[in-house]
N, C-alpha and C positions, 0 to 999 in steps of 0.2 A: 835173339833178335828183338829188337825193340819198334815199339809201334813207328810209322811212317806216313808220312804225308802223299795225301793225293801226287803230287810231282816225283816224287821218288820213285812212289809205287810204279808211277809210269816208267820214268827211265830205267830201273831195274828192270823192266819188261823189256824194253827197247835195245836196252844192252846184252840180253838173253837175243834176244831175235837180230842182232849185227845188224840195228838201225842205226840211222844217221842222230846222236843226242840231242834232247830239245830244252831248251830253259822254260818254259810254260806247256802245260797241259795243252793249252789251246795253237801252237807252233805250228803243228802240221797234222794235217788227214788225219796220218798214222795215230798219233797223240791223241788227238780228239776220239777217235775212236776205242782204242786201250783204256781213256779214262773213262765213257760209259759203259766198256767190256769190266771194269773196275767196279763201277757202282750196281749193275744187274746180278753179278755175282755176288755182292755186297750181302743185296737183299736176300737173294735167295738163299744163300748163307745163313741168316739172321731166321731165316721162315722155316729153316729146318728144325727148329728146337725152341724151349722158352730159356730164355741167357739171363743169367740172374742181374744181370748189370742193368735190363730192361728193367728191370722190376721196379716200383715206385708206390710209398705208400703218400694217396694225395687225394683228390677228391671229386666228386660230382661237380655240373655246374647248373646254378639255375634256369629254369621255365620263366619263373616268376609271373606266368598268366593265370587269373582269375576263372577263367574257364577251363583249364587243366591243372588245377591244386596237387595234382600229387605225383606233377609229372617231373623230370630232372634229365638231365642230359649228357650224355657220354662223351668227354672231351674227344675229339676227332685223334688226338694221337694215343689212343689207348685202342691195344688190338685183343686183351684181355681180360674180362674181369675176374678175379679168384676171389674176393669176400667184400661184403657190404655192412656199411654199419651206421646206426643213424644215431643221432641225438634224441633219446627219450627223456629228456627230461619234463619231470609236472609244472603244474601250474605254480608259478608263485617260487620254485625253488631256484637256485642259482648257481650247483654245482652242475656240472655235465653228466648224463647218463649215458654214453654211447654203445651200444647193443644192438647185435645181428640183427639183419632183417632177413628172413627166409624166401629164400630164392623157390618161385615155381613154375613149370613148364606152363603156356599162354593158356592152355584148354583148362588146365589144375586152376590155376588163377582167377579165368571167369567163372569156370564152375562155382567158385569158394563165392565172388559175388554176387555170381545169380541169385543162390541160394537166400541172399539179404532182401529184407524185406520193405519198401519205400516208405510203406505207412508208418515205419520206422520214424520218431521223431530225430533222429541221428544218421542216419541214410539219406544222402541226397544220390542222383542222378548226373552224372556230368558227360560230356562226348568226350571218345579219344578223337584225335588228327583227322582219324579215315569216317568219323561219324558215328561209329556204332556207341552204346552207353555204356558205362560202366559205374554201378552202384558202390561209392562209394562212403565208409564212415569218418564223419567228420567232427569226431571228440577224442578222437582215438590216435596214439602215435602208432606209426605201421608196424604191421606185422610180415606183411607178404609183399615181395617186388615179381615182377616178371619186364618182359621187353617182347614187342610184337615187331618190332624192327630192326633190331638190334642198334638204335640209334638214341632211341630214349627208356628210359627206365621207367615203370606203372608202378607203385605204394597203392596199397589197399585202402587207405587211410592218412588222415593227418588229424591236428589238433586244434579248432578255429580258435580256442583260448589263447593260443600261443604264437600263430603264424597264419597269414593270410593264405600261403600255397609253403608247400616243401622248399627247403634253402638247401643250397650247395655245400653251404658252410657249416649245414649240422650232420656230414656227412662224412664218413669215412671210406677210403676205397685201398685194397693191394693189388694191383694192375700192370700189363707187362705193356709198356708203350713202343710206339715205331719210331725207330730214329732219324735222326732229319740226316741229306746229302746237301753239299755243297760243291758243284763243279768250280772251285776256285784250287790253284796250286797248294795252297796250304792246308790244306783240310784233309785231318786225318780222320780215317772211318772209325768209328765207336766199334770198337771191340777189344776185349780182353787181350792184353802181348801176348801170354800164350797162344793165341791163335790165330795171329798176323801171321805164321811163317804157312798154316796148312791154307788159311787166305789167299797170300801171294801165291804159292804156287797154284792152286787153282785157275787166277787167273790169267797167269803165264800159259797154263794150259790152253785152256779155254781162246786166249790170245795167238799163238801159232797156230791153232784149228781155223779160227776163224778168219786171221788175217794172211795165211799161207795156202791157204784153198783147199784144204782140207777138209774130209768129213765131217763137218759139227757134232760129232756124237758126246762131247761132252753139255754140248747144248741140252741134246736130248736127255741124258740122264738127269740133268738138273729140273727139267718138264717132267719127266716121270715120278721124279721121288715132291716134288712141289704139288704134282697132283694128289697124290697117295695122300698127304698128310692135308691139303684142303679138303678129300672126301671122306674124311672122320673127322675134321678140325677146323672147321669153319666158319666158326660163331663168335662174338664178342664176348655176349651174356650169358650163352649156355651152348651146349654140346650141339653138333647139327645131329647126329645121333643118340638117339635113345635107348641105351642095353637093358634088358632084365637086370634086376638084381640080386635074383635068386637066396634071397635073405642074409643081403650083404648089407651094412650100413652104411650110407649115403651121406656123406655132407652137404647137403640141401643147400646151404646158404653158399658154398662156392660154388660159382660157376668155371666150366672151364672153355678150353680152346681157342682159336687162334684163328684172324679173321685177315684179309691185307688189305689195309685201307693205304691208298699212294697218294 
């Protein structure tokens, strides 16, 4: 089977269920309704795993405010981070030095600046968003990121020799992003051809349950197993869970898990 446009997918439903065929999505009731029974299965679909076809190696975007130098921004269609990399390069040099920055849970991360000391002539003080401070050093390319929101990325540090606040562009990210829908006829959903056919049928399924007056229990399995994997997997930046590691090694700089931003 080969991938399929939103209008197909619909008539092939239509034609399963001995409806009346329609030339657009948007035709009748029925149609309208099969092609957002089409797009909720879509997502939830996409939300059960990370599908390497998400995968994207691309980058931060800038803050660029004076009052938060070492903040950065997680572009709104990334529901992923797995590793971070910044431009360290020194003063005066002109090749790129791009190199991890070490990823660490919010409580690890202020511990690590409290600990710095302001009479420090390289330590200033700056607010995050919510107000509280965060001692940062300012000669220094970073070492440590975290996320108190999972919406902006914190750098321990930056370089005033080199850059007024952290850039987008000296940034490296591998990241699993959300695909965009289109209720237009033409528009086929991002996924792999091998997996249009266990797709389609899906939402054939899911389509006579719900348009034939049927028990929705496929609704509901798609709530349970969607649940299960948001309560261990519901972070951008890092894990909503925290396990021992019982002297396992850890790769610190990737974050994982999996968050639904719509």
């Amino acid at each position: 089977m080969s991938k399929m446009t939103l209008l197909e997918i619909v008539q092939d439903v239509m034609n399963d269920m001995t409806s009346d065929q329609v030339n657009s999505i948007s035709d009748t009731e029925e149609s309208i309704q099969i092609a957002q029974i089409a797009k909720t299965t879509y997502f939830e679909m996409i939300g059960r795993r990370d599908w390497p076809h998400l995968s994207k190696f691309t980058t931060l975007s800038s803050v660029s405010l004076l009052a938060q130098p070492t903040h950065l921004l997680v572009p709104a269609n990334v529901s992923r981070l797995d590793w971070f990399k910044y431009n360290k390069k020194r003063v005066a040099e002109t090749r790129n030095r791009f190199e991890d920055v070490e990823y660490l849970h919010p409580d690890e991360f202020i511990n690590k600046l409290n600990a710095r000391n302001l009479d420090d002539t390289n330590v200033i003080s700056i607010a995050d968003f919510g107000g509280a401070t965060l001692q940062i050093i300012d000669d220094k390319q970073p070492t440590y990121f975290t996320s108190f929101d999972d919406k902006y990325i914190v750098l321990d540090s930056y370089d005033t020799a080199i850059e007024s606040s952290v850039q987008g562009s000296n940034t490296q990210i591998k990241a699993y992003t959300i695909p965009t829908w289109s209720a237009v006829d033409g528009f086929t959903p991002d996924l792999p051809t091998e997996h249009f056919p266990g797709y389609l049928a899906e939402v054939k399924s899911i389509a006579k349950y719900r348009l034939e007056g049927e028990a929705d229990q496929k609704a509901e399995q798609q709530s349970e197993r969607q649940q299960k994997r948001l309560s261990v997997n519901n972070w951008t930046v890092h894990g909503g869970i925290r396990y021992p590691d019982y002297g396992r090694r850890v790769n610190r700089t990737a974050s994982s898990s999996l968050f639904g931003r719509s």
